[in-house]
FIKOLPA-27797 format. One line per 4 residues: their letters; for each residue x, y, z of C-alpha. Coordinates in pm, 1 decimal. Layout:
BEGIN
a = X:Y:Z; ...
This chain:
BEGIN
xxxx = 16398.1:-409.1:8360.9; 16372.4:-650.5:8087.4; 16389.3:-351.6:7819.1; 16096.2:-527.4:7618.7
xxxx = 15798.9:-383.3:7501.0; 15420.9:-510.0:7384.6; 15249.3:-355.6:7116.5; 14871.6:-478.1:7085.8
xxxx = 14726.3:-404.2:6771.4; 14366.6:-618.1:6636.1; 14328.7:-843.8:6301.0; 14129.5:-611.1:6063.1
xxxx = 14030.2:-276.1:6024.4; 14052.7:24.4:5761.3; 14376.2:127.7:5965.4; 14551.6:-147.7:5870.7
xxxx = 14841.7:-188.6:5581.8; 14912.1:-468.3:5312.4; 15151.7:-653.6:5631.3; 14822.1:-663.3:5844.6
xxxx = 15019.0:-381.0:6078.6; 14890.6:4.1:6129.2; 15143.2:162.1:5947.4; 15287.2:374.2:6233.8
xxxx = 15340.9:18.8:6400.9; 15638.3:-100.3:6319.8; 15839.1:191.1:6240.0; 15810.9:200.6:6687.9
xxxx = 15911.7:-126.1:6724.1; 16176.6:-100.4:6503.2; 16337.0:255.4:6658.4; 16335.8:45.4:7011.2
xxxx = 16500.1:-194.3:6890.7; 16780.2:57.1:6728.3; 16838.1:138.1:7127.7; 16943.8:-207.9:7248.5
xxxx = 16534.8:-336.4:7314.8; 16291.7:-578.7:7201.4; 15937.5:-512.2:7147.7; 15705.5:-715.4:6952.5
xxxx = 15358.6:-716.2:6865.7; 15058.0:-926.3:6970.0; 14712.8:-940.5:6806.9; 14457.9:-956.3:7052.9
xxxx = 14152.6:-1175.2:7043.3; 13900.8:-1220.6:7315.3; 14006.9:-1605.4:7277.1; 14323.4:-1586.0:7379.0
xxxx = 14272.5:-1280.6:7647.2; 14418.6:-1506.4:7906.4; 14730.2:-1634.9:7738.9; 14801.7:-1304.3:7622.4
xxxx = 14746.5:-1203.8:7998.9; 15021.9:-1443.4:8124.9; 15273.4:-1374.5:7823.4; 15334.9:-1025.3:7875.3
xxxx = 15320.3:-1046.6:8246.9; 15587.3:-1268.1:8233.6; 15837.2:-1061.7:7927.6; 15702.1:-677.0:7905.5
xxxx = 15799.9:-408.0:8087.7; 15504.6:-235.4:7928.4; 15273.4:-214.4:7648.3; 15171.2:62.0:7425.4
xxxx = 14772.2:23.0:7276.8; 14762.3:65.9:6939.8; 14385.3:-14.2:6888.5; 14129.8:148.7:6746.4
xxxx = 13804.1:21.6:6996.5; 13543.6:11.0:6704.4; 13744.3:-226.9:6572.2; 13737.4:-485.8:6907.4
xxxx = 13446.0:-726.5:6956.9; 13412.9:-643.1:7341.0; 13593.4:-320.4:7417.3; 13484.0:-404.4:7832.6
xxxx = 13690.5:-746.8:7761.5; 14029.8:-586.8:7636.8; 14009.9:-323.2:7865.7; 13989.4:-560.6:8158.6
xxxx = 14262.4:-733.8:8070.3; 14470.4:-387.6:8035.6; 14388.7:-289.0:8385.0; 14443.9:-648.2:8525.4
xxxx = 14829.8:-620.8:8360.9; 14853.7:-311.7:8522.6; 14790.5:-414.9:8824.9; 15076.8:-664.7:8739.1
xxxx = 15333.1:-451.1:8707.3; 15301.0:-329.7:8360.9; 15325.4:-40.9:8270.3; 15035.6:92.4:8050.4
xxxx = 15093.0:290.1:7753.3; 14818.6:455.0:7807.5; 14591.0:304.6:8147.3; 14292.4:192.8:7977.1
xxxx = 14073.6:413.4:8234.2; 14277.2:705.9:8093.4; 14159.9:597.7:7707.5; 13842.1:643.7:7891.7
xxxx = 13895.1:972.8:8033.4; 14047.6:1114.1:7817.3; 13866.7:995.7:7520.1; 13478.5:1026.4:7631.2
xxxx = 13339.9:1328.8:7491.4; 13249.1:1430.3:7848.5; 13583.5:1483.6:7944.2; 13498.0:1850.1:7813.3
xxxx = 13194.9:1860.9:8117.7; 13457.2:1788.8:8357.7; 13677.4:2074.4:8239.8; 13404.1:2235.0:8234.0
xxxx = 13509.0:2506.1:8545.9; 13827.7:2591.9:8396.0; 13898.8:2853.1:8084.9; 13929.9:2552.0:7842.0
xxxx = 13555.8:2516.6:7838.5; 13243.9:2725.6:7798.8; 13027.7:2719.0:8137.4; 12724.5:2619.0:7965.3
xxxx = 12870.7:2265.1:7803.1; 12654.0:1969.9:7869.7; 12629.2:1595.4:7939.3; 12295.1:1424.2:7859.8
xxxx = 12355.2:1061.1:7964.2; 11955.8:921.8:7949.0; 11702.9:1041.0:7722.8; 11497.5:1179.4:7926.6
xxxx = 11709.3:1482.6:8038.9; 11823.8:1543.3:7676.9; 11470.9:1623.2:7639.0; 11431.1:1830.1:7879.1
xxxx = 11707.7:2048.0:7831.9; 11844.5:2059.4:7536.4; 11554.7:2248.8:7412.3; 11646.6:2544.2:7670.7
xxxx = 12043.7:2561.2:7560.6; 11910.8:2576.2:7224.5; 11707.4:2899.8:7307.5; 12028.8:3105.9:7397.4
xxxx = 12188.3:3017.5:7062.7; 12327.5:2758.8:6759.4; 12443.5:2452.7:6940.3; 12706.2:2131.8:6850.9
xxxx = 12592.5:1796.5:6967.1; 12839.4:1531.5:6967.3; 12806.0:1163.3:7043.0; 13031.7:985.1:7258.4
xxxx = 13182.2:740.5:7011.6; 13188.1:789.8:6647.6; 13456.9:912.9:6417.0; 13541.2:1112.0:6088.6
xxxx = 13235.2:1291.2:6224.1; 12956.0:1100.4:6267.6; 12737.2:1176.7:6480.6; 12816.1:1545.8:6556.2
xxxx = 12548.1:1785.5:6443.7; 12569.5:2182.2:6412.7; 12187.5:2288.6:6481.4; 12074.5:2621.0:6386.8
xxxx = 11702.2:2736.8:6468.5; 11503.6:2869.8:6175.4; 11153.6:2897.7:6344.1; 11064.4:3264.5:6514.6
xxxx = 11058.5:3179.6:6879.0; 11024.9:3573.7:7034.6; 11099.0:3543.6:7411.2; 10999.7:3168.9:7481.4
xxxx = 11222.5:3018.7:7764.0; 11305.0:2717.7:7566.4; 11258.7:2582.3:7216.7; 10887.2:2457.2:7105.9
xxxx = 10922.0:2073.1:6969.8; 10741.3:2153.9:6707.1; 11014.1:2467.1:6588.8; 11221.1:2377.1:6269.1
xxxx = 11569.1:2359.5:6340.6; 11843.9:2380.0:6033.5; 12085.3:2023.6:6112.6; 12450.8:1994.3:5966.0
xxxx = 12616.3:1663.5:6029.6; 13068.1:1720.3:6060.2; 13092.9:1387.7:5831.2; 13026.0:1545.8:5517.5
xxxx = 12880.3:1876.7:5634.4; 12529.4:1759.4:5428.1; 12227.2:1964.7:5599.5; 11882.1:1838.0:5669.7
xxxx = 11562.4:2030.8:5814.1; 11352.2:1876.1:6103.1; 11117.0:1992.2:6308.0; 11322.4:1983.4:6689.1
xxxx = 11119.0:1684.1:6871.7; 11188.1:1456.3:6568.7; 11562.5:1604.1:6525.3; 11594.2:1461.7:6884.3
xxxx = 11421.0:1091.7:6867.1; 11674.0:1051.4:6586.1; 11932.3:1163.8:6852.4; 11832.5:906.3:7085.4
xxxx = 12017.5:639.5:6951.2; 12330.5:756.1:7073.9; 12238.8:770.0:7388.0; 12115.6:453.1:7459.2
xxxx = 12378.5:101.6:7485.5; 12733.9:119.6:7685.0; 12880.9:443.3:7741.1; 12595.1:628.7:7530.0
xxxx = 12633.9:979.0:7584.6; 12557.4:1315.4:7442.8; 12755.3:1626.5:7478.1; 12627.4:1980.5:7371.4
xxxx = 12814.7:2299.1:7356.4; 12747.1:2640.2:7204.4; 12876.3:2582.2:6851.9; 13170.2:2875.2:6795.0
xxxx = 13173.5:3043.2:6452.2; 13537.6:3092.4:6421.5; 13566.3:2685.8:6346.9; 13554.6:2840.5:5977.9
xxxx = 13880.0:2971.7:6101.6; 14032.4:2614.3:6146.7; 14043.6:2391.2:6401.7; 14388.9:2348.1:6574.0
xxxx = 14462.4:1977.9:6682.3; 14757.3:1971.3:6885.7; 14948.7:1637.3:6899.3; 15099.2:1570.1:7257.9
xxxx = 15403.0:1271.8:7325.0; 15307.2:1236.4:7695.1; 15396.6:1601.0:7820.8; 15568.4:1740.3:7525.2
xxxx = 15427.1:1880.9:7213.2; 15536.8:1766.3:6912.5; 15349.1:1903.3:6613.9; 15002.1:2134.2:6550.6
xxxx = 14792.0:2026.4:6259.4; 14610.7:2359.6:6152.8; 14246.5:2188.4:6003.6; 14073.5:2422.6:5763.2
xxxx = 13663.4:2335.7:5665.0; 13590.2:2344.8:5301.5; 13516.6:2717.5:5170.6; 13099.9:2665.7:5134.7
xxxx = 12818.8:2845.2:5369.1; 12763.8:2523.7:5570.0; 13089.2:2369.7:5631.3; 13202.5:2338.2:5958.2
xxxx = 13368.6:2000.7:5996.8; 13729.6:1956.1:6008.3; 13769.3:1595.4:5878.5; 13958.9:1517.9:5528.3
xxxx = 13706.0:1370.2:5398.8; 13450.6:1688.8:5450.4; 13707.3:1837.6:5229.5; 13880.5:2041.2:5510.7
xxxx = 14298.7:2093.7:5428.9; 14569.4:1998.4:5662.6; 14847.4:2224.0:5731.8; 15133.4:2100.5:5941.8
xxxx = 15304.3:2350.6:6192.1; 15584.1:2320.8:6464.3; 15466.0:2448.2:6869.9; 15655.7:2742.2:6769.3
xxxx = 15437.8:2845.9:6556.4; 15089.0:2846.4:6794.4; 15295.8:2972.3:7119.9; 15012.7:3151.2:7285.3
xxxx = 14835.9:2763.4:7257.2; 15111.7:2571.7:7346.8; 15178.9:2803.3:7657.6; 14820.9:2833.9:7787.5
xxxx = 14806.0:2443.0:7706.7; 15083.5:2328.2:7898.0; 14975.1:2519.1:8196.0; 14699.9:2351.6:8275.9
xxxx = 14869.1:2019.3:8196.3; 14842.5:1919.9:8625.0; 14495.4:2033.2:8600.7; 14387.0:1763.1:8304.2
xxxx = 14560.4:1507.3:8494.2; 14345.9:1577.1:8834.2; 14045.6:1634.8:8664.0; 14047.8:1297.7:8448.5
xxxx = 14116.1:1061.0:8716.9; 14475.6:1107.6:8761.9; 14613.7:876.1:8579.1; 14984.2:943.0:8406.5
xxxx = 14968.1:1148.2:8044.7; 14918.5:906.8:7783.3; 15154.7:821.7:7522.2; 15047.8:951.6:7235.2
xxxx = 14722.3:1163.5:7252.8; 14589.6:1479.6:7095.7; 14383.3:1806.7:7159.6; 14118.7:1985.4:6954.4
xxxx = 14125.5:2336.4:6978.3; 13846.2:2571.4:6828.6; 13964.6:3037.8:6828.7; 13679.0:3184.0:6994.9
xxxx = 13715.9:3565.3:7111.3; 13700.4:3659.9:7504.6; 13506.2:3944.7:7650.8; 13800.1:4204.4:7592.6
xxxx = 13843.2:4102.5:7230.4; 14146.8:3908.1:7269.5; 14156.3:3560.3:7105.9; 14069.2:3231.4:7299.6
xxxx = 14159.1:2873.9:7266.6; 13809.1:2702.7:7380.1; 13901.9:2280.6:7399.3; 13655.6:2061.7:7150.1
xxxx = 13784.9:1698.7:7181.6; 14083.0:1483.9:7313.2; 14173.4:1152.3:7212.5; 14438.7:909.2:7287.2
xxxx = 14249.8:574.8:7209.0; 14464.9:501.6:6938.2; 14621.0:842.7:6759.5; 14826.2:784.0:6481.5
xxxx = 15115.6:924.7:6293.7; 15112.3:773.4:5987.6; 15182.7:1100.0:5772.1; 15537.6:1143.7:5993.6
xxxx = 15612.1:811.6:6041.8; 15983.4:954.0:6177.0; 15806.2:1047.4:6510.6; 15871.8:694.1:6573.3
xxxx = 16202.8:789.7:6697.6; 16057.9:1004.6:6968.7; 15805.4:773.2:7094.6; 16063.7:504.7:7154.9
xxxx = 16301.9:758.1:7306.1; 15947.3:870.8:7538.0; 15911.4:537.5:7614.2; 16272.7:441.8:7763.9
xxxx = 16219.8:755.3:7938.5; 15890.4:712.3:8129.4; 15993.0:357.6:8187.9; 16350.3:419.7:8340.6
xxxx = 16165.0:698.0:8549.3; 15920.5:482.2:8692.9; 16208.4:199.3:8757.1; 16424.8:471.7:8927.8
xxx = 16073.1:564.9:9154.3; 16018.0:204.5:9252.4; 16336.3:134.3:9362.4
């Protein structure tokens, strides 16, 4: 091995510190190199793709991303050149394809057949079948529609119908429906048909998407993000909306408060979590863990009464740590691990 490692990070960016550097950045480099390694980082540009390419190639044993994708120019271009190192030997902290997989919102439709997913979760993926049937989930019940990209939540609406319906199959267009957007849990009223024009937009351009899922009332509860270093948990971030009728959204700046637990302390999660661990992997292209990554959990309550942990988002595009910036110390001891692993396999 040649014990070095590449961490890409991007000029620019509201992640980004006084030094330029995410602030969970440097505190990795710096625990590797406390073991006896070298890392460094590298600020990509689609200019210099290809003599980035052909540097770490020639001096990384891997790289870890460290990239938030709405802040690249061409997301297709640096992802390219992620796959085309790994297919050079480098090890990829995480495969771009499992950013992808891991990160699209319709990761959830894929899980869809196992118990960390309602049955009737959707994909719409072209306008035309959003139209025709979203109106029909909407009939059984308040729904969540969430874009594929977005953050801080943007683009995910809680929608409620107010118009009397009685036994219609599906939802008349012209029925008001009661719209609460996570970002700062502000509500609007719009008649359905042009509640979903306005939707349109993110379904159309790359990897538009829409995903919609019955929206669970118990999110007033907390939502339960669980933060994963490659198969280990490491910490569970309890997320509590603001106290107000419409709140819902679990973001800071909706006003929700953080509350930082250890596994220990959400066992039943942790447990059911872990267990379907092999089943994550197979379903999402089979590609190793990531890195660093995260799960969103929402309590729901099964058919006997019991509580339920029902999956609402993963992500692992570019999670950060910045609040426990000592995880560092795990991350590099994760990453000598998987590496000297996957030297030991090879050989």
């Amino acid at each position: 091995m040649k014990k070095h490692v590449v961490f890409f990070e991007v000029v620019g960016g509201t992640d980004k510190g006084p030094d330029g550097h995410r602030a969970d950045t440097m505190p990795m480099v710096k625990s590797l190199e406390a073991r006896g390694w070298t890392a460094e980082v590298i600020f990509y540009s689609d200019e210099q793709k290809d003599e980035i390419f052909e540097q770490v190639v020639k001096s990384a044993d891997a790289y870890v991303s460290r990239i938030n994708p709405g802040n690249l120019k061409s997301e297709a271009m640096y992802f390219q050149m992620l796959r085309d190192l790994c297919e050079n030997g480098v090890k990829g902290m995480p495969h771009p394809d499992a950013m992808v997989g891991y990160g699209a919102k319709d990761a959830l439709v894929k899980l869809r057949e196992t118990p960390l997913v309602p049955e009737d979760t959707y994909a719409y993926y072209d306008i035309e079948s959003f139209k025709e049937n979203f109106p029909k989930a909407l009939v059984n019940g308040e729904r969540v529609l969430k874009q594929n990209r977005g953050s801080t939540g943007e683009g995910i609406w809680r929608v409620q119908l107010v118009s009397e319906i009685g036994d219609a199959s599906e939802v008349p267009l012209t029925a008001t429906v009661r719209c609460t957007e996570a970002k700062d849990n502000h509500v609007e009223e719009h008649d359905l048909a042009s509640f979903m024009t306005f939707c349109e937009q993110y379904i159309v351009g790359d990897n538009g998407m829409l995903v919609d899922m019955p929206f669970l009332p118990r999110i007033k509860e907390g939502e339960i993000r669980l933060l994963m270093l490659n198969k280990t948990p490491v910490n569970v971030v309890h997320k509590k909306p603001a106290d107000s009728a419409d709140a819902f959204s679990a973001t800071l700046f909706s006003g929700a408060q953080y509350r930082y637990d250890e596994p220990e302390d959400w066992a039943d999660l942790v447990h059911s979590f872990m267990s379907t661990l092999p089943m994550i992997t197979e379903r999402l292209g089979g590609y190793d863990l990531p890195l660093i990554w995260t799960a969103d959990f929402i309590l729901d309550t099964d058919e006997n009464g019991s509580d339920t942990y029902i999956l609402g988002e993963m992500n692992c595009s570019c999670v950060g740590f910045t609040s426990q910036l000592s995880l560092s110390e795990n991350v590099a001891d994760e990453i000598i691990s998987i590496l000297t692993q996957t030297e030991a396999v090879e050989q």
